[in-house]
gemmi code that builds the backbone of each chain (N, CA, C; Angstrom):
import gemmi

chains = {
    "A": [
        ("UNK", (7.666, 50.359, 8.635), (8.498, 49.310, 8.072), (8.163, 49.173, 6.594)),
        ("UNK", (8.660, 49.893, 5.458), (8.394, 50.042, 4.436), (8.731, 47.951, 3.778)),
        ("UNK", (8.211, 47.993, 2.498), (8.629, 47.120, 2.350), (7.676, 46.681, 0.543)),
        ("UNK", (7.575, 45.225, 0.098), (7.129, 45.003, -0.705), (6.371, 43.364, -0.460)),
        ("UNK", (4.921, 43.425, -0.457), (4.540, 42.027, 0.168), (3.858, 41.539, -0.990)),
        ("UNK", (3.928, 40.168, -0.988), (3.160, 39.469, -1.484), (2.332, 38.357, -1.020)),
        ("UNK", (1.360, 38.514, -1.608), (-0.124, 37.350, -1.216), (-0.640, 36.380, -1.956)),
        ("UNK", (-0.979, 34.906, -1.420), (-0.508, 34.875, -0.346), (1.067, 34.012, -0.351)),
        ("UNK", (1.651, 33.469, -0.052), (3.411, 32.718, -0.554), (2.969, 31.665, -1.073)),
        ("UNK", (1.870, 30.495, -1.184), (1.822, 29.569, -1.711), (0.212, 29.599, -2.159)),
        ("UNK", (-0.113, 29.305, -3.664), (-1.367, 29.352, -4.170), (-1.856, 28.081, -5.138)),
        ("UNK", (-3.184, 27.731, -4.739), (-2.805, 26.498, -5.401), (-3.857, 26.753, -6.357)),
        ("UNK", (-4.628, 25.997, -7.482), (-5.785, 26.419, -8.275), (-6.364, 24.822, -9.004)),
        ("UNK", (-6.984, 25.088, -9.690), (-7.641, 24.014, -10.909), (-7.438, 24.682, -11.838)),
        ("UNK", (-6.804, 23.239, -12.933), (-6.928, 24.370, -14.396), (-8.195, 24.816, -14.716)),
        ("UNK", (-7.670, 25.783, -15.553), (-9.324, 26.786, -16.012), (-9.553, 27.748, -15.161)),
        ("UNK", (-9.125, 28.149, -13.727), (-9.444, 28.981, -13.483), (-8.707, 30.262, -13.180)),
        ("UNK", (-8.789, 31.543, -13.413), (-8.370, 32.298, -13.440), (-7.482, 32.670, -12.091)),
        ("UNK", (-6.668, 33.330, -11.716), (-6.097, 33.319, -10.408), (-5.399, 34.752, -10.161)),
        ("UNK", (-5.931, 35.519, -9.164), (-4.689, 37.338, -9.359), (-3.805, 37.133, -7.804)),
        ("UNK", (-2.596, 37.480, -7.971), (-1.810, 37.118, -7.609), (-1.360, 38.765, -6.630)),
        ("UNK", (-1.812, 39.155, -5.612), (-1.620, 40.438, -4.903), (0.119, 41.185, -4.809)),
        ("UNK", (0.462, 42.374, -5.134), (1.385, 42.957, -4.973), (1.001, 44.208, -4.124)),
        ("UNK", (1.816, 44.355, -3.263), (1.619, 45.998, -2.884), (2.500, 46.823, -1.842)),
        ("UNK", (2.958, 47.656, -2.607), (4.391, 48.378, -1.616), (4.083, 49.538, -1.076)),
        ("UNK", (5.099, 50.034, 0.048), (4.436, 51.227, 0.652), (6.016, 52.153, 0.795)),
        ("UNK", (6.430, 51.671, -0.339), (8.230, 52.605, -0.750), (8.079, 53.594, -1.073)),
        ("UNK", (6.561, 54.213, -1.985), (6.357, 55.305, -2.717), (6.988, 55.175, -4.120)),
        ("UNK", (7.045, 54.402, -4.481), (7.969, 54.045, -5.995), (6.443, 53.920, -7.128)),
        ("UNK", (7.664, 54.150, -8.059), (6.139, 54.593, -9.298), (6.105, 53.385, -10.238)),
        ("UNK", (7.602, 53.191, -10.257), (7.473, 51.971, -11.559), (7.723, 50.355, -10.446)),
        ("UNK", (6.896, 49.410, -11.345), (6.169, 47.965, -10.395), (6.442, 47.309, -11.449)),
        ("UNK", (6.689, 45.789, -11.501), (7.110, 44.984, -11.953), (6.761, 43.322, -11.544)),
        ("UNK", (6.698, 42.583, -12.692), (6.398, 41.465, -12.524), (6.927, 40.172, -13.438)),
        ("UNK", (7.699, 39.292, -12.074), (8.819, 38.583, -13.300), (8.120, 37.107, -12.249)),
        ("UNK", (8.683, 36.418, -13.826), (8.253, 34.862, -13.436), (9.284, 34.095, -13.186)),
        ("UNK", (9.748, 33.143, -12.619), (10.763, 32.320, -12.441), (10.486, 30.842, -12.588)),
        ("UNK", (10.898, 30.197, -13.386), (11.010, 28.655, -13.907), (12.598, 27.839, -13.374)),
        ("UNK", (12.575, 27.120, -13.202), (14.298, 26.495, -13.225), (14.997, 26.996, -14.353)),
        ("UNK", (15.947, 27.069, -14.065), (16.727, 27.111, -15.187), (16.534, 28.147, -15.831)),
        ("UNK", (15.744, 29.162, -15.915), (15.176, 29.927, -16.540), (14.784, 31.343, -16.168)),
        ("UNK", (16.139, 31.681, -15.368), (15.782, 32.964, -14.835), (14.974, 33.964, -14.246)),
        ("UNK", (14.998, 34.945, -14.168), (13.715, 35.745, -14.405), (13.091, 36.225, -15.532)),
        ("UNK", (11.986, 36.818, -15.820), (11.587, 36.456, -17.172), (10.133, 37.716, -17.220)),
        ("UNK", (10.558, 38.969, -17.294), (9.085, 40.204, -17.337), (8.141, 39.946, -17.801)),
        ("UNK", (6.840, 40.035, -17.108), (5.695, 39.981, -17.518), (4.719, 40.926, -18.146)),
        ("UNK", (4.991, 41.723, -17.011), (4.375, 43.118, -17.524), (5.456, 44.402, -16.403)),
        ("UNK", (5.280, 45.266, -16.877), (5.445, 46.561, -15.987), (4.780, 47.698, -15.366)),
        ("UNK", (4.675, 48.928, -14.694), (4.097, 49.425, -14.927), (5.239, 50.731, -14.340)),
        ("UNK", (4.989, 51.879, -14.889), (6.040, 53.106, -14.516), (5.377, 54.174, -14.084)),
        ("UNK", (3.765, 54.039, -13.726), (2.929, 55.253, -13.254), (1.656, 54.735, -13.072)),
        ("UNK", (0.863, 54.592, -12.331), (-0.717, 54.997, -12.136), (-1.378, 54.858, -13.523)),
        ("UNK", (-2.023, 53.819, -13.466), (-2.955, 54.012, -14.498), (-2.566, 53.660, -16.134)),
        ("UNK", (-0.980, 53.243, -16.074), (-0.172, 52.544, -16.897), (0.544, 51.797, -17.035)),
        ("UNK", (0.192, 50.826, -17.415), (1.137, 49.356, -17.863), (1.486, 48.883, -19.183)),
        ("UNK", (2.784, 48.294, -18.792), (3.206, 47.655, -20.446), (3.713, 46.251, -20.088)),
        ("UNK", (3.266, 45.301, -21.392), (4.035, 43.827, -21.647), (5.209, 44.256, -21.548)),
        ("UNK", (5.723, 42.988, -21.121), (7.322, 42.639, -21.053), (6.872, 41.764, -22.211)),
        ("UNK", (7.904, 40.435, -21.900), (8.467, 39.632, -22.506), (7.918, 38.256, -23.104)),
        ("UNK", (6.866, 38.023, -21.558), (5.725, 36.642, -21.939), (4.681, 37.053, -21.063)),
        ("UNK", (3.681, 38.535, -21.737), (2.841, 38.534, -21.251), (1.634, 37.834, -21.350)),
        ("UNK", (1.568, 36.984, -22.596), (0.559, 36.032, -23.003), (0.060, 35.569, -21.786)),
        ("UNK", (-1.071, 35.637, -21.859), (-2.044, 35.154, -20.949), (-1.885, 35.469, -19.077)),
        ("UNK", (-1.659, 36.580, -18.778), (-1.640, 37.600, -17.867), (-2.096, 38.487, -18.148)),
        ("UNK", (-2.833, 39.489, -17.368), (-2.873, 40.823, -17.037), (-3.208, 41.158, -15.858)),
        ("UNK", (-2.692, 42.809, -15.914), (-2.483, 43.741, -14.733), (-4.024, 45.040, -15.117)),
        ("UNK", (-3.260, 45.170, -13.798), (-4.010, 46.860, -13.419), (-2.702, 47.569, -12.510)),
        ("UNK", (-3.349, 48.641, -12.571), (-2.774, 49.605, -11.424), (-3.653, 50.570, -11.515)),
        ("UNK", (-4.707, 50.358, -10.231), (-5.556, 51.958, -9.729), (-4.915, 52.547, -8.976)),
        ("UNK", (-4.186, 51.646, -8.192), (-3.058, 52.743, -7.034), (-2.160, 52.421, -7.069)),
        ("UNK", (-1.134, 53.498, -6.708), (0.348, 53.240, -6.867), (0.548, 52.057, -5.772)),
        ("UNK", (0.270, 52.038, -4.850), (0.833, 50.457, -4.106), (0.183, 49.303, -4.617)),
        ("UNK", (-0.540, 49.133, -5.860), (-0.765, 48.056, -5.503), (-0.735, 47.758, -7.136)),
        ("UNK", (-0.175, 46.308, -7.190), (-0.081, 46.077, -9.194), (-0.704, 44.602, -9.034)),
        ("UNK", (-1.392, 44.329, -8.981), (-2.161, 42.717, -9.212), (-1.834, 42.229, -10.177)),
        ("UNK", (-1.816, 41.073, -10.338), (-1.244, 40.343, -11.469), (-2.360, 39.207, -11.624)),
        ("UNK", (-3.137, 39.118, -12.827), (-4.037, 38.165, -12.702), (-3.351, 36.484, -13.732)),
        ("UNK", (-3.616, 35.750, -13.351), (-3.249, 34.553, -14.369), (-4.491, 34.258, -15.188)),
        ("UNK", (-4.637, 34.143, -15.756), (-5.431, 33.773, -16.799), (-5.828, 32.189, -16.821)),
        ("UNK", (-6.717, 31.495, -17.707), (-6.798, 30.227, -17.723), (-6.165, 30.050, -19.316)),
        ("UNK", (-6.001, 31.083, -19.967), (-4.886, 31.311, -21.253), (-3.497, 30.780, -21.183)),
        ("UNK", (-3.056, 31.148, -19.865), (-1.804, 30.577, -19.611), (-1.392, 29.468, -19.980)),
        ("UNK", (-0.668, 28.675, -20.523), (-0.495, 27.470, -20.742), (0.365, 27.001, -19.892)),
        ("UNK", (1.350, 27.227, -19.179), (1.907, 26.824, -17.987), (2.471, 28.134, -16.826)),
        ("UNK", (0.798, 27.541, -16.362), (1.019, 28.717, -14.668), (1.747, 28.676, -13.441)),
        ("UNK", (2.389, 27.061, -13.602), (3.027, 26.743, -12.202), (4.652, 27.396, -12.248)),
        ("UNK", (4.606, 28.300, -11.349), (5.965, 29.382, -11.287), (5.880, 29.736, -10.246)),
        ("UNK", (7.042, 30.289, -10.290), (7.274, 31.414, -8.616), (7.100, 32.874, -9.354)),
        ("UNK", (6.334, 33.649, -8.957), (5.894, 34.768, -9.213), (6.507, 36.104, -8.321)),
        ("UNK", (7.187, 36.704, -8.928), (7.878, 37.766, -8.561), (7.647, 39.441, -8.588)),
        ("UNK", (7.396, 40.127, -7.487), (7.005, 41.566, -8.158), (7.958, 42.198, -7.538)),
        ("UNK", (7.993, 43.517, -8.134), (9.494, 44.318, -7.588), (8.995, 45.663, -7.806)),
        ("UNK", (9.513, 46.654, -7.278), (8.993, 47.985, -7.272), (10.752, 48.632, -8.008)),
        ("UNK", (10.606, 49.893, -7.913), (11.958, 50.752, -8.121), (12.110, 51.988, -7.922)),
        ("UNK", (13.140, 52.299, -7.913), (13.785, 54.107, -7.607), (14.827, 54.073, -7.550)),
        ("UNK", (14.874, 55.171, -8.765), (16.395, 55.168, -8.979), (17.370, 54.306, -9.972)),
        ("UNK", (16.339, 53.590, -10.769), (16.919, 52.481, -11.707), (17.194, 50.962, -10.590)),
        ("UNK", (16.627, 51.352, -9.101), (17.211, 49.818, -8.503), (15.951, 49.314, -7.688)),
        ("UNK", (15.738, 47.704, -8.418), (14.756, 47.346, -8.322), (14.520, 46.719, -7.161)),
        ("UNK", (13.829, 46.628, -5.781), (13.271, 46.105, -4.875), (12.419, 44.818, -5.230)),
        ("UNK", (13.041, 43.621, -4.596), (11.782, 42.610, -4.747), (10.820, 41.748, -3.885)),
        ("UNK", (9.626, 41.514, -4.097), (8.932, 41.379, -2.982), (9.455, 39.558, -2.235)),
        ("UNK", (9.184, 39.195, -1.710), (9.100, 37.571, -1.469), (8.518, 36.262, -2.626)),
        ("UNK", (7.729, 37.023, -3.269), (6.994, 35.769, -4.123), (6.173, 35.342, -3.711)),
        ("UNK", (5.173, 34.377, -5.141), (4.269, 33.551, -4.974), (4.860, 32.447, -5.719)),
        ("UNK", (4.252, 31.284, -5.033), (4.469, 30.029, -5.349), (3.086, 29.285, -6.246)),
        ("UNK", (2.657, 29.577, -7.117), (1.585, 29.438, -7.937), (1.725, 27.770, -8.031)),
        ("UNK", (0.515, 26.663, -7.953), (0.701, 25.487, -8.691), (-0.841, 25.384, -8.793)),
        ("UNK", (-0.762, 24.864, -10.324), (-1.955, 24.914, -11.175), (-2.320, 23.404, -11.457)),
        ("UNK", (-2.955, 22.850, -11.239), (-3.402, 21.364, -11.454), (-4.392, 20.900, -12.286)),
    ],
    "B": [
        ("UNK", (14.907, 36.007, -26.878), (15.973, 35.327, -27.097), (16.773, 35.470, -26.010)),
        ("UNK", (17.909, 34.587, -25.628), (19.236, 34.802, -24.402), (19.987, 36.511, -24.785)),
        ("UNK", (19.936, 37.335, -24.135), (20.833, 37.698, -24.192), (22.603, 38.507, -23.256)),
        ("UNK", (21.391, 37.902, -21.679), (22.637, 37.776, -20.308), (22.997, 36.338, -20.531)),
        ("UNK", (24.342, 35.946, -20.026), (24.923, 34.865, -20.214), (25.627, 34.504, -18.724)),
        ("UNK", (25.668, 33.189, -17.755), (26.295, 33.651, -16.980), (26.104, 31.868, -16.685)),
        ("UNK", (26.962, 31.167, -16.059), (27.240, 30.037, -15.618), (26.260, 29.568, -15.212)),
        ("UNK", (25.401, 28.381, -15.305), (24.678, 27.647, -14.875), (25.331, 27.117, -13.120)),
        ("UNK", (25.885, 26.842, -13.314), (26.470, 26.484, -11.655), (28.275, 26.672, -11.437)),
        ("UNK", (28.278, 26.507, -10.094), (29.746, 26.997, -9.748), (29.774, 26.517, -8.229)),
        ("UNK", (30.823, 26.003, -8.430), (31.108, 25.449, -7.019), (32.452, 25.781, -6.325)),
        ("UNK", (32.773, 26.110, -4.907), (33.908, 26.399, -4.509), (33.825, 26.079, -3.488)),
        ("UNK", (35.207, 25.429, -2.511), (35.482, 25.771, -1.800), (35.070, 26.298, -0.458)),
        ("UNK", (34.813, 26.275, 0.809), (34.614, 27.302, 2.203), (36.078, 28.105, 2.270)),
        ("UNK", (36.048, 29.471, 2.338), (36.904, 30.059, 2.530), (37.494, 30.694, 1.449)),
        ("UNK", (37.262, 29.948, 0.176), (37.953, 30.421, -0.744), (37.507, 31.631, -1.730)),
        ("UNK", (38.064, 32.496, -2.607), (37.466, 33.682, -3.321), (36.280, 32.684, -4.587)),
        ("UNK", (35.238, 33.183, -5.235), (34.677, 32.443, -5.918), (34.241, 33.494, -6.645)),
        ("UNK", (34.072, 33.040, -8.378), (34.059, 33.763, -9.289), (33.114, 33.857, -9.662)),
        ("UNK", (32.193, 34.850, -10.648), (30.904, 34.165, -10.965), (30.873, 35.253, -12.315)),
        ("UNK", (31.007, 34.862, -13.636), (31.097, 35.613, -14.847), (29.613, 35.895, -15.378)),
        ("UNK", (29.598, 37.146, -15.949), (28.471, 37.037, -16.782), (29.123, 37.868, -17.964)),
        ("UNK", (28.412, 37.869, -19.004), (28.722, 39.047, -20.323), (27.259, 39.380, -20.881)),
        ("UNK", (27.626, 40.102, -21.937), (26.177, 40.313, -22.573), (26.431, 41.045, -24.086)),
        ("UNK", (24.957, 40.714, -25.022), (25.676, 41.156, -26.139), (23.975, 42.581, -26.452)),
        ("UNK", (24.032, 43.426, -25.855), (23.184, 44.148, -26.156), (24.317, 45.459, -26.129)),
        ("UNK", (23.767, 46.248, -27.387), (24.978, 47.087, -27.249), (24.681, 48.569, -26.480)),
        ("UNK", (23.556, 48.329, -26.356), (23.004, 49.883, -25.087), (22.718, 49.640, -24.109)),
        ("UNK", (23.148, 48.508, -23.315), (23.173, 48.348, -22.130), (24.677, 48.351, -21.441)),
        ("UNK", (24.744, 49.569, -20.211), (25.590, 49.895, -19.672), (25.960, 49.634, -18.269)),
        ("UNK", (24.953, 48.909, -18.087), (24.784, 48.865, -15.898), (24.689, 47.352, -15.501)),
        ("UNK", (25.984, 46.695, -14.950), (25.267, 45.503, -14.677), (24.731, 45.140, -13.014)),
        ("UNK", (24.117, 44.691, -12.644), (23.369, 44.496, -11.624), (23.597, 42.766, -11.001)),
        ("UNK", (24.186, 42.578, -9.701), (24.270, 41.328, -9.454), (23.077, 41.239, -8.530)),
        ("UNK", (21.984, 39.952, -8.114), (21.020, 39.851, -7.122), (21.588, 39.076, -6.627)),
        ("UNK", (21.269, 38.286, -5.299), (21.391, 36.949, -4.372), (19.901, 36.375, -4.321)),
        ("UNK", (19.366, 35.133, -4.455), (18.842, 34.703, -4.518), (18.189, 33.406, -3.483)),
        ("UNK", (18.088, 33.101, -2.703), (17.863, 32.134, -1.512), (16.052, 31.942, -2.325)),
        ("UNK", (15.902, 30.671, -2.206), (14.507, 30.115, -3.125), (13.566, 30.349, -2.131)),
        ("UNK", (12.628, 30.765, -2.586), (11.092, 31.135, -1.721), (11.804, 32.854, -1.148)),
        ("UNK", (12.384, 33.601, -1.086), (12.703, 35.079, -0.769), (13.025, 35.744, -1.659)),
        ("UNK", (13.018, 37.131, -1.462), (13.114, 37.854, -2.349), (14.530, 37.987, -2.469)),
        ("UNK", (15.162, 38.095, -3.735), (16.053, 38.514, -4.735), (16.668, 39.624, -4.020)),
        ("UNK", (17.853, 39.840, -3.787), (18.408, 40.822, -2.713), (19.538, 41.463, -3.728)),
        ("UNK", (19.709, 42.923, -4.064), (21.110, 43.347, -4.996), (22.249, 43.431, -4.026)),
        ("UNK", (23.026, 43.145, -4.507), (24.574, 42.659, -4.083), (25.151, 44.404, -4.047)),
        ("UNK", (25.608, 44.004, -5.740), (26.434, 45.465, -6.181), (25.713, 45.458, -7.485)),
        ("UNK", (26.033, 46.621, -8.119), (25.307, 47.338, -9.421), (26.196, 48.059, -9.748)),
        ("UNK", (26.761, 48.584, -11.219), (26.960, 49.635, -11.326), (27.925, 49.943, -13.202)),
        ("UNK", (28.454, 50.712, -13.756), (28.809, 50.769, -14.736), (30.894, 50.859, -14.307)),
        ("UNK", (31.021, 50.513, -13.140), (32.496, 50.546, -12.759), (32.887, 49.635, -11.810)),
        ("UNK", (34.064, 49.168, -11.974), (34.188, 48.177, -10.316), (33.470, 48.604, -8.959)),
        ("UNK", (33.169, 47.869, -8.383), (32.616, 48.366, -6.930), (32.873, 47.295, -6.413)),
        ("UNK", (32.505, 47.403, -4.730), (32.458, 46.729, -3.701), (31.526, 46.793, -2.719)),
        ("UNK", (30.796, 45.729, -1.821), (30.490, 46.045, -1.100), (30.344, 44.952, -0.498)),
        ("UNK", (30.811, 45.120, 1.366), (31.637, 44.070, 2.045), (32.212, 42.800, 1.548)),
        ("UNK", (31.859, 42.056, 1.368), (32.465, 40.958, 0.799), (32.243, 40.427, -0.878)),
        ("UNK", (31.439, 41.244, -1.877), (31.029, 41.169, -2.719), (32.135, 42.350, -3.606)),
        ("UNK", (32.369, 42.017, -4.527), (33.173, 42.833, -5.562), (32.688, 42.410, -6.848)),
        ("UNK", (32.732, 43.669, -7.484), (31.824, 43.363, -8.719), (33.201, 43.779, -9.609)),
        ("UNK", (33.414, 43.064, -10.633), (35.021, 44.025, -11.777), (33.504, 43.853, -13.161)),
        ("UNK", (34.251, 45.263, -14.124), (33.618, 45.227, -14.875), (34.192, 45.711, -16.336)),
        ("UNK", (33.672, 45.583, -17.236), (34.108, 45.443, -18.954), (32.590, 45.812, -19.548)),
        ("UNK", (33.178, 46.476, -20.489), (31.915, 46.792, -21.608), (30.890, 46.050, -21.854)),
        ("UNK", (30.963, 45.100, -22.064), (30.316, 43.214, -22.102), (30.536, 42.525, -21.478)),
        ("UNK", (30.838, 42.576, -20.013), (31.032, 41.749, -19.290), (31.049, 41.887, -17.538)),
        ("UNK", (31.131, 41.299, -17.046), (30.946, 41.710, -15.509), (31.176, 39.889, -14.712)),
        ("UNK", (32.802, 40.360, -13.646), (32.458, 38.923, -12.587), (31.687, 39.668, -11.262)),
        ("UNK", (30.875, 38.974, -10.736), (30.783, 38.897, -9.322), (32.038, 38.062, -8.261)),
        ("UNK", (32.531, 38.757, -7.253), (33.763, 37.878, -6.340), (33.274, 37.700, -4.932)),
        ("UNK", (33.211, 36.575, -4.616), (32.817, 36.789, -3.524), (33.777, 36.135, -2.687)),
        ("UNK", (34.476, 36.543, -1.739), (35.218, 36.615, -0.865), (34.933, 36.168, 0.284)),
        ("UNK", (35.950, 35.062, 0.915), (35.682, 34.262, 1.824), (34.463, 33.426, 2.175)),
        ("UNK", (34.222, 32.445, 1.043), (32.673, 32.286, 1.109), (32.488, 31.229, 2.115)),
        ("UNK", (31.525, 31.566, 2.086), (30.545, 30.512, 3.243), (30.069, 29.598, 3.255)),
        ("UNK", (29.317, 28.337, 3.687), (28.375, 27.497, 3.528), (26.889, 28.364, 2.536)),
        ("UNK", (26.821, 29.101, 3.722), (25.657, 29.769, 4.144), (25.612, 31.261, 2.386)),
        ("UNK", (26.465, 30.812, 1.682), (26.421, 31.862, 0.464), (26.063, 31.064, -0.839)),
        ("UNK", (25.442, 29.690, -0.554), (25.160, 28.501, -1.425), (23.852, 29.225, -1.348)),
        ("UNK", (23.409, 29.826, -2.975), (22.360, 30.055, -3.627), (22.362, 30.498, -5.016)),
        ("UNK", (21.342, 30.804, -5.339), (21.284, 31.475, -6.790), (21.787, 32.770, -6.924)),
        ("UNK", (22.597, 33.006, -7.816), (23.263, 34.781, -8.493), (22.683, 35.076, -9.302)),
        ("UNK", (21.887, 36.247, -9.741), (21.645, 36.541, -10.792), (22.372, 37.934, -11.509)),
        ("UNK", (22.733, 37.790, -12.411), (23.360, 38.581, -13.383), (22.441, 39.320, -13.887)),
        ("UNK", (22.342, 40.538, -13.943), (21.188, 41.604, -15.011), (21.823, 42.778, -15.400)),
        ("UNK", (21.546, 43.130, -16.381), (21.490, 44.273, -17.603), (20.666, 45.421, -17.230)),
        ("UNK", (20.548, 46.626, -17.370), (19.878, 47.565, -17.280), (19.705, 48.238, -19.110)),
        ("UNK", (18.354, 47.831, -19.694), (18.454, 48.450, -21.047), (17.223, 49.232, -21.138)),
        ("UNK", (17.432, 50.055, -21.656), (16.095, 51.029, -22.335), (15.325, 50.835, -22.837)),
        ("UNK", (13.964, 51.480, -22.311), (12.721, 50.365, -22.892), (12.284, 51.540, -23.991)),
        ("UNK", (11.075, 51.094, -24.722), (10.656, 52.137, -24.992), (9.353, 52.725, -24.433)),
        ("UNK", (9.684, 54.592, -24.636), (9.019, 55.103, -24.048), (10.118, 56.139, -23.156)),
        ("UNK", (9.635, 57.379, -22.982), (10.253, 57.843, -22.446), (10.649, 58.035, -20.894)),
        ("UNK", (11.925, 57.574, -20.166), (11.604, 57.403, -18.627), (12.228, 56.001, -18.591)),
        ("UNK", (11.652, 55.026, -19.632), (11.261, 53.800, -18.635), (12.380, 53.155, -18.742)),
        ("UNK", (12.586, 51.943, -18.590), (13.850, 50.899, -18.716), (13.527, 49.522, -18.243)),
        ("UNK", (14.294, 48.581, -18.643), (13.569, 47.182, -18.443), (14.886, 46.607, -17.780)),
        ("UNK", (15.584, 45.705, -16.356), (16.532, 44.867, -16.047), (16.108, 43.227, -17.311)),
        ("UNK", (16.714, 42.939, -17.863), (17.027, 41.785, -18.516), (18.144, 40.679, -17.484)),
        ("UNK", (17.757, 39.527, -16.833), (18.564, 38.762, -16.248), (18.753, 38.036, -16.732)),
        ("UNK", (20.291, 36.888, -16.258), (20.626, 35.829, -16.821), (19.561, 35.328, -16.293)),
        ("UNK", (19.836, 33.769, -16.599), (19.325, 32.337, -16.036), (20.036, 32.417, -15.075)),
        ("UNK", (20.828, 32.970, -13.779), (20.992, 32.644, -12.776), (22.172, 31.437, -12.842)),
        ("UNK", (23.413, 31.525, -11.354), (24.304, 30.547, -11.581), (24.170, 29.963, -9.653)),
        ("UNK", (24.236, 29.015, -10.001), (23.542, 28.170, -8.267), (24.404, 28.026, -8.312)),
        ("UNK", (25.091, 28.375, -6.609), (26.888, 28.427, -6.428), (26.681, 27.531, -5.098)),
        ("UNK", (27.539, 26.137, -5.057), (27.454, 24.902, -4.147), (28.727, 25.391, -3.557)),
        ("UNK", (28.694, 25.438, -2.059), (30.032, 25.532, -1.574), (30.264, 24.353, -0.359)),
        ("UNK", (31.378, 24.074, -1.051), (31.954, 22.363, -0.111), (32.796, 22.881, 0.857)),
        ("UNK", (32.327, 22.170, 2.011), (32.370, 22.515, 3.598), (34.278, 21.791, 3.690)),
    ],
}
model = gemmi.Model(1)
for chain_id, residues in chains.items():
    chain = gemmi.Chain(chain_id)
    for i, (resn, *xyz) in enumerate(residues, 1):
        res = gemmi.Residue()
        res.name, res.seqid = resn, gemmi.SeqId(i, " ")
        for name, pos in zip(("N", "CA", "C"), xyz):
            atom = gemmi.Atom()
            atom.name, atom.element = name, gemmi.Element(name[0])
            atom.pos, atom.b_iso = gemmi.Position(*pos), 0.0
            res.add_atom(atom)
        chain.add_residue(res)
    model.add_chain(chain)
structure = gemmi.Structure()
structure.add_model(model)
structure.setup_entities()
């Protein structure tokens, strides 16, 4: 049952502390993705990654970062940099130019 | 900066056809991409593509800068978020980035 999961659907934290947010697909897809969602405010790239061992900023990567040691899996860490962490957190895989997306995290930062 | 554009909300009707516009002003982006959206799940693609398409009850018409989603015979049960996206070229060779609207929350009266 191929698919794209995320861990765990609802996360809660204290400010200040750092928080990684689990992605990991078993599609075989190379390029991984990570978008944030606010009201009103679409989706919104964080970072990407299009291979093993490489990632790039999107759009508001400030105060996030990634890895990728293996192709299934792109972690997304929050930072205590972040200035507003409470979002729904989105990762998506692709092939073919069409992007798969996982369920989400529900991040709230207090 | 904005540069998908697409209705903040839209309301129609049970039964009736319902429209849902987007445009865009990037001039190398050629592919538009509609998602469905239900809050807390993952983002599901409708239709995609650089020409009219269809698929079952979803029809996508399309223009250089522009793209409606139609959705046909709608439902209660089709009351959620649309998202509108762009397919543009990132840099680097290979890669590419989806750019989405802000999403249009479509209320349908029973």
């Amino acid at each position: 049952d191929g698919g794209i999961t995320q861990s765990p659907k609802y996360l809660f934290r204290k400010e200040g502390q750092n928080v990684t947010l689990s992605c990991e697909q078993n599609l075989n897809h190379d390029a991984m993705y990570w978008y944030r969602q606010d009201p009103g405010q679409g989706l919104r790239l964080i970072y990407y990654s299009q291979i093993v061992n490489d990632f790039q900023k999107g759009d508001i990567a400030e105060g996030y970062s990634v890895s990728r040691e293996k192709k299934e899996s792109f972690p997304l860490t929050v930072t205590s940099a972040q200035k507003n962490p409470t979002a729904f957190y989105l990762c998506a895989s692709s092939f073919a130019h069409e992007q798969y997306f996982g369920p989400g995290t529900r991040l709230t930062v207090t | 900066k904005d540069q998908v554009f697409q209705p903040s909300t839209v309301a129609s009707s049970e039964g009736a056809v319902v429209e849902i516009f987007c445009n865009h002003s990037v001039s190398n982006a050629y592919n538009f991409f509609w998602y469905l959206h239900f809050p807390g799940c993952a983002p599901r693609l409708l239709v995609k593509g650089s020409k009219p398409s269809q698929q079952g009850r979803y029809n996508m018409t399309y223009e250089r800068f522009s793209s409606s989603l139609l959705i046909l015979q709608v439902r209660e049960a089709d009351a959620a978020v649309y998202y509108c996206a762009i397919k543009c070229p990132y840099s680097g060779a290979g890669s590419y980035q989806l750019t989405f609207g802000k999403g249009t929350k479509l209320s349908v009266i029973p």
